[in-house]
N, C-alpha and C positions, 0 to 999 in steps of 0.2 A: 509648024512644019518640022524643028527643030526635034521635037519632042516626037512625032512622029516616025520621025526614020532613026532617031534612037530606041527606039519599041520596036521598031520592024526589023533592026539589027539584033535585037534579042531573040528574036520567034527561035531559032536552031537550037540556040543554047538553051533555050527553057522549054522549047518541046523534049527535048531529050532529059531533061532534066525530069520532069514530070512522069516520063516514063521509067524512068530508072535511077533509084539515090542510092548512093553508097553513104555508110557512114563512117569511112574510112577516112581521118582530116587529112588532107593533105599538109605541108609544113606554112608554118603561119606569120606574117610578118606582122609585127604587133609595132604600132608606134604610139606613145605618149609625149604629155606634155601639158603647158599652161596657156591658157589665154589670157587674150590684156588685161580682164578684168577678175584675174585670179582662177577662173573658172581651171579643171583639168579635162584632158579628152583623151579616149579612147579608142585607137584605130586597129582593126585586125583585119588583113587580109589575105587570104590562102593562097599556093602557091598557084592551084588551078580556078583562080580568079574568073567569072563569069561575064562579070564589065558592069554587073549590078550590086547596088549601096543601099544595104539597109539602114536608117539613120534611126536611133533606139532612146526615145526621150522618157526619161524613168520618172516616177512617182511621187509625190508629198516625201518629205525627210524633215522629220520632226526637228524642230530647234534645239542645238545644240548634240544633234549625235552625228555620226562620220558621213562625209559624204563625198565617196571616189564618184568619179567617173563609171558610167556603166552602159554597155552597146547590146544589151541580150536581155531578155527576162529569165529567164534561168537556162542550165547546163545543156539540158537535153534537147534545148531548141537552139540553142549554141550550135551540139555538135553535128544537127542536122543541116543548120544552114552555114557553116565552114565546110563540112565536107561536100556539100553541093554548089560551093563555090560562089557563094555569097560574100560580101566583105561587111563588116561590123564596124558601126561609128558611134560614138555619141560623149555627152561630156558631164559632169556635176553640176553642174550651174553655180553660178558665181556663191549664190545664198542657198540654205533650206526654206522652208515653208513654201508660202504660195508665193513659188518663185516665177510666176509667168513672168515678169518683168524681165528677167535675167536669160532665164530658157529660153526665149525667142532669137535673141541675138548669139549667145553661144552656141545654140544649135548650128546657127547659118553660118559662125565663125568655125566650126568642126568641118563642113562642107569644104569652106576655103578651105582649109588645113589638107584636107583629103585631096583635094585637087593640085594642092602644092607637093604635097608627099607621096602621092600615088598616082595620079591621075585623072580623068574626068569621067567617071563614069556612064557607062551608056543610059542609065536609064538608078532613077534616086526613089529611095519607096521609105517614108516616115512610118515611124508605128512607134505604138509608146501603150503603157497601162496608169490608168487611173488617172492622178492629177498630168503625166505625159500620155493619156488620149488628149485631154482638151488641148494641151501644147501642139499633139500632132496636127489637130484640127488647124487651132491658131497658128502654125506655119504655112499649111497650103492657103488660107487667106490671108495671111500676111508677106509669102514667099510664093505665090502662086506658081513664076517660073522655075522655082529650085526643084518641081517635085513632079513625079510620074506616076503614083499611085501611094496610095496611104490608107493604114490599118490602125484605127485608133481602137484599143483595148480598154474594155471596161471603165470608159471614158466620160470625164467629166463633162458630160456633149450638152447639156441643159445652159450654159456657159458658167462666169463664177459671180454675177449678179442672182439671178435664180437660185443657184445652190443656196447661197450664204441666204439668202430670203425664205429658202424652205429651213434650213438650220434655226433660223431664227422664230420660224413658225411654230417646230418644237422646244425649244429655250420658251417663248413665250406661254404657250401652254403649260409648261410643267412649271415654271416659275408660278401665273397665276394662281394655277390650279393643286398643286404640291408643295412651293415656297413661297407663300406671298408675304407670310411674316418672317422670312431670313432675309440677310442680307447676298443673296445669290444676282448675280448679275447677268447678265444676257448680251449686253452691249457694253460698248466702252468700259471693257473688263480690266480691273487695277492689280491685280494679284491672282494670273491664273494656276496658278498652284492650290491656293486656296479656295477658287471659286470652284474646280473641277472637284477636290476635295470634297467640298461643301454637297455639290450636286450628286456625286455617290453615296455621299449618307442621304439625303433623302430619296435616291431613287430606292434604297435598301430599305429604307423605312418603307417606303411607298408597297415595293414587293411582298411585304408580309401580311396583307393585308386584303381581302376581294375591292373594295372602292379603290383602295390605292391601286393595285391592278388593272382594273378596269379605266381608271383614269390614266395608267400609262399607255393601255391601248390606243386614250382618245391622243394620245400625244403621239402614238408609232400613226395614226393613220392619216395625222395631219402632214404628214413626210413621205407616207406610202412606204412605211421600212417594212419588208418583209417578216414573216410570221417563222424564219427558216434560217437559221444559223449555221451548222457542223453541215461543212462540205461531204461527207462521206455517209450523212443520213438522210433516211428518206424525206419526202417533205408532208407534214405534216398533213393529213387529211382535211378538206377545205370545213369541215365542222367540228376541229379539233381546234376551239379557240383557247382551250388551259395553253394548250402544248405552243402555239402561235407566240400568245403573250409570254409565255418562258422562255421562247427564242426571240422578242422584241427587246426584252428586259437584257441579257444578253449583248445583241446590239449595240444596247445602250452604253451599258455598263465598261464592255469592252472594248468598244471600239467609237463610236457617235460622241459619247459626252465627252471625250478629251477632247475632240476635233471643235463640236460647240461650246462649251462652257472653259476651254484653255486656249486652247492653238487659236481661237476667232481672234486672242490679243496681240497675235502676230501679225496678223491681216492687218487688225486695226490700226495696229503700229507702221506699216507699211504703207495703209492709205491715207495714214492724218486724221483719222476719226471713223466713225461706227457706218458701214457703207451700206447697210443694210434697213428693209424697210414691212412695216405689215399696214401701212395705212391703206383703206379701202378695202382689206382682206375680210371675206365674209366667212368663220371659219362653219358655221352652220353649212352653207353651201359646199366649201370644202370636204367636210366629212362623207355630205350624199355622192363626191365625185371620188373619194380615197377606195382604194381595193381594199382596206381591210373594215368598210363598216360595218360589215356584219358582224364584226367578230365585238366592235367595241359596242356596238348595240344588246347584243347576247351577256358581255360580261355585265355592262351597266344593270343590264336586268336579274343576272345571278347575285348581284351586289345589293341590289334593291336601292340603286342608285340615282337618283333625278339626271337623267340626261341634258335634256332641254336644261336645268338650273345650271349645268356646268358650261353648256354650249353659250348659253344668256352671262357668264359671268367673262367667256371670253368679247364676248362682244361689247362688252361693260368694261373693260379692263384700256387703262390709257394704250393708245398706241406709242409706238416706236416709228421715229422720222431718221431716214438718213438724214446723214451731213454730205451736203451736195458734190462737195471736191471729193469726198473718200470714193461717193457712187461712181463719179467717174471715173475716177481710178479705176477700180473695179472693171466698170464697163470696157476699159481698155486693156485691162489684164483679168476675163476676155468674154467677151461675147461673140453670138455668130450671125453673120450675113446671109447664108446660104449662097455663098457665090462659089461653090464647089465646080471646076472645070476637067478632074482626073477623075479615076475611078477610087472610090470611096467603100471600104468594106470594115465594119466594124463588127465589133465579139464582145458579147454582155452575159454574164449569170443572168437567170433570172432570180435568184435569191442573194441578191447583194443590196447587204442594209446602209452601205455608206455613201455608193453610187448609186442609187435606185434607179430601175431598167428602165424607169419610167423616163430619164435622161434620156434614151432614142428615140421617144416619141418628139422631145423637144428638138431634137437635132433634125428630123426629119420632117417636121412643121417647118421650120423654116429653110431647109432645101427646096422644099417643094412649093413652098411663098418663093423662090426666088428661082422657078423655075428647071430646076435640076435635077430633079427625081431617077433621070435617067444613069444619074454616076454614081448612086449610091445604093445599097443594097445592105442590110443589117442581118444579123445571125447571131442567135440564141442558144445558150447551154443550160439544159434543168441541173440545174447545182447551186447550193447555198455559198455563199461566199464574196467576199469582194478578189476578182481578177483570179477564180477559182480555177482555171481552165486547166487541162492536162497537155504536155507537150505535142501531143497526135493534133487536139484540136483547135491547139494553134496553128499548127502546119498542114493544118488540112485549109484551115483561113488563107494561109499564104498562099498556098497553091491555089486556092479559087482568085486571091486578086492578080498573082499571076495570070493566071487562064482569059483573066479580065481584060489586063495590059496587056498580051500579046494579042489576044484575038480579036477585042473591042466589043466581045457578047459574055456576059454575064451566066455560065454553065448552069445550066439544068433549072434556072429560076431559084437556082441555093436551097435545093431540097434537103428536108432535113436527114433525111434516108441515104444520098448521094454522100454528104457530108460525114453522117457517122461508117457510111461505107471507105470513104477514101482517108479517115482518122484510124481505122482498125486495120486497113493494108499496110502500115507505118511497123506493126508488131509491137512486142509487149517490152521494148524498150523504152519507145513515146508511150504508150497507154498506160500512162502513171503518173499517180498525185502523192504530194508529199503530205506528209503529217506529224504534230508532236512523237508520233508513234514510229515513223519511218516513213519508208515510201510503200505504196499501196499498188496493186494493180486495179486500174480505172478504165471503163468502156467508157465509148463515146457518147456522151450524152446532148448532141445537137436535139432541137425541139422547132418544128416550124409554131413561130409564135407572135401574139403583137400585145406589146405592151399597154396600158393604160394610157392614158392623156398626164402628160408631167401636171401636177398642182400648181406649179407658181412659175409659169414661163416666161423670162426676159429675155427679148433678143434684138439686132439692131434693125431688123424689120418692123416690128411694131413692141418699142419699148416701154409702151404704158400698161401692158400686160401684166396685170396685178394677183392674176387668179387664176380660176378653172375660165375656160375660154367662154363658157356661157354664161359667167356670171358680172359679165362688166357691168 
């Protein structure tokens, strides 16, 4: 009830709000500071205050580079939600890496902080990109009361047993199948400097070559990485498999293999040991369930390559066993329940090779195992990228969860049309994406769309979920 007639004291302010933004800021009361556990936080609140807190849990920060405090994902969405009277929180988390451990608790200590320094706001909305989707998720089921709606971006929603399991899918493939005579490690990694090294020269080797290519297809489709890189280009025609695997390679190269073959010795460091598992994993099955088998089918065949002898050597190759304390680790830092009680709206690329979209099919399997289909609603943008979105269609996002929480019905069924319609009324200040090059002028690229079946789903519903659902 609590939570109700704090929603229903916003209906005034956010119906007019929805009708009319300025983006004029009003003056901004900014407070910092530290938490017990070293962590820093960020608070901004405008002078024309709405009585709602956005709470902004940020992303992966690689070990060892800076890590402020941060309440926005970038400027333009800044300036649209201070001048509309939004307040801004969020804090650095005590550590980098995969800091669910830490992020959960400073998040909720930023909250207090807010409530001591400002007040108690009518109504609390989480939202966070990337490694802070899974966090925002993991606060409404670990803080259920703290929150009134939550926008988890390009979010780790598959939880972070699964991920690291699909991670390890492709580490094991391209080890067997590209390094089986180096000393490249996959798990309980001793030198990841070296081992990420190691794994770029041979994916470089691998590229130059149609079998090496082709074999790193079988390795993009055993993850479902997209065939679509550069946010700002088309996406590749679905039988343009050269052009696919130039943009999985990519991927790899740029973004995937630090996070697998380096950054996992963070995790591992953090858990006590290698959390991560492919026992019972049938990867023949997997490939007939990945979106991209056609394509590794068609190279293997330009390659004049034995499929089946590469599929038959994964299945021949020793498995990898977690170590039982690390899994639970892991599993605690985070898996999901589907016990979702607010309204639930997330925002995914569909060409994002590090969070694969296919993460919302996992998140929404087990909402809907636990019942709750009716609070969640997922929305799609055709763009390469991880967390690619343009400032318009983020706040075209907020205003649908808005429209959510005030009125308790879910607008228009999240059409993709409505959506890129109320992203292009914002004008061509929000409809822009950034790039090495500058900033770009960017339409709205919503997509009504449904993603694949995630490959390797764990979650605290049913956690012996090893594979594609049909191949237990």
């Amino acid at each position: 009830m609590h939570r109700i007639a704090k929603a229903h004291s916003l209906i005034g302010i956010i119906a007019l709000l929805l009708l009319s933004i300025s983006t004029a800021v009003a003056q901004i009361t900014t407070h910092t500071g530290t938490l017990a556990d070293g962590a820093t936080f960020l608070i901004e609140v405008p002078a024309n205050w709405n009585g709602a807190l956005f709470l902004y849990s940020h992303g992966y920060v690689t070990p060892g580079s800076p890590n402020p405090a941060v309440d926005v994902g970038d400027s333009a969405t800044r300036l649209f939600m201070l001048s509309s009277g939004f307040a801004l929180a969020g804090s650095s988390y005590a550590h980098t890496g995969w800091a669910i451990q830490e992020a959960l608790p400073d998040q909720i200590a930023v909250l207090d902080q807010f409530n001591t320094l400002v007040g108690h706001p009518l109504a609390t909305i989480a939202w966070g990109h990337s490694l802070g989707g899974i966090i925002t998720a993991g606060l409404m089921q670990r803080f259920p009361e703290r929150f009134d709606a939550a926008l988890p971006m390009c979010g780790v929603l598959s939880g972070g047993v699964a991920t690291w399991n699909t991670a390890l899918d492709g580490e094991f493939a391209f080890k067997t199948l590209l390094g089986a005579n180096t000393p490249l490690q996959v798990v309980n990694i001793a030198n990841p400097t070296a081992n990420f090294q190691l794994s770029e020269f041979l994916l470089s080797q691998a590229q130059a070559t149609p079998q090496g290519r082709a074999r790193l297809a079988l390795v993009a489709a055993l993850s479902d990485v997209p065939g679509w890189f550069i946010p700002t280009s088309p996406e590749p025609a679905a039988n343009d498999f050269a052009s696919q695997e130039a943009n999985q390679f990519l991927w790899d190269q740029q973004v995937d293999f630090p996070f697998i073959f380096a950054f996992r010795a963070e995790l591992e460091a953090r858990a006590g040991g290698n959390a991560s598992s492919n026992t019972g994993v049938n990867y023949r099955k997997q490939l007939e369930h990945s979106v991209d088998r056609e394509e590794v089918r068609a190279l293997y065949e330009a390659a004049n390559l034995d499929l089946d002898a590469d599929l038959d050597a994964l299945e021949d190759a020793p498995r990898i066993q977690a170590d039982e304390d690390a899994r639970e680790y892991l599993e605690h830092n985070l898996i999901f329940n589907g016990q979702i009680h607010i309204p639930v709206l997330t925002l995914h690329t569909k060409g994002d090779g590090l969070v694969v979209v296919e993460n919302e099919s996992a998140y929404k399997d087990v909402v809907d195992e636990g019942g709750n289909a009716r609070f969640l609603r997922q929305t799609y943008v055709a763009r390469a990228g991880h967390c690619a979105f343009t400032p318009a269609e983020t706040i075209a996002a907020v205003e649908t969860l808005l429209t959510r929480l005030v009125t308790g019905k879910w607008p228009h069924d999240l059409d993709a049309d409505d959506l890129n319609a109320a992203a292009s009324a914002l004008g061509p200040n929000f409809n822009i994406f950034a790039t090495s090059q500058g900033i770009v002028p960017t339409a709205p690229a919503f997509i009504n769309f449904k993603p694949a079946q995630y490959l390797r789903e764990f979650d605290a519903v049913d956690h012996h979920l090893v594979s594609t659902k049909d191949t237990r």
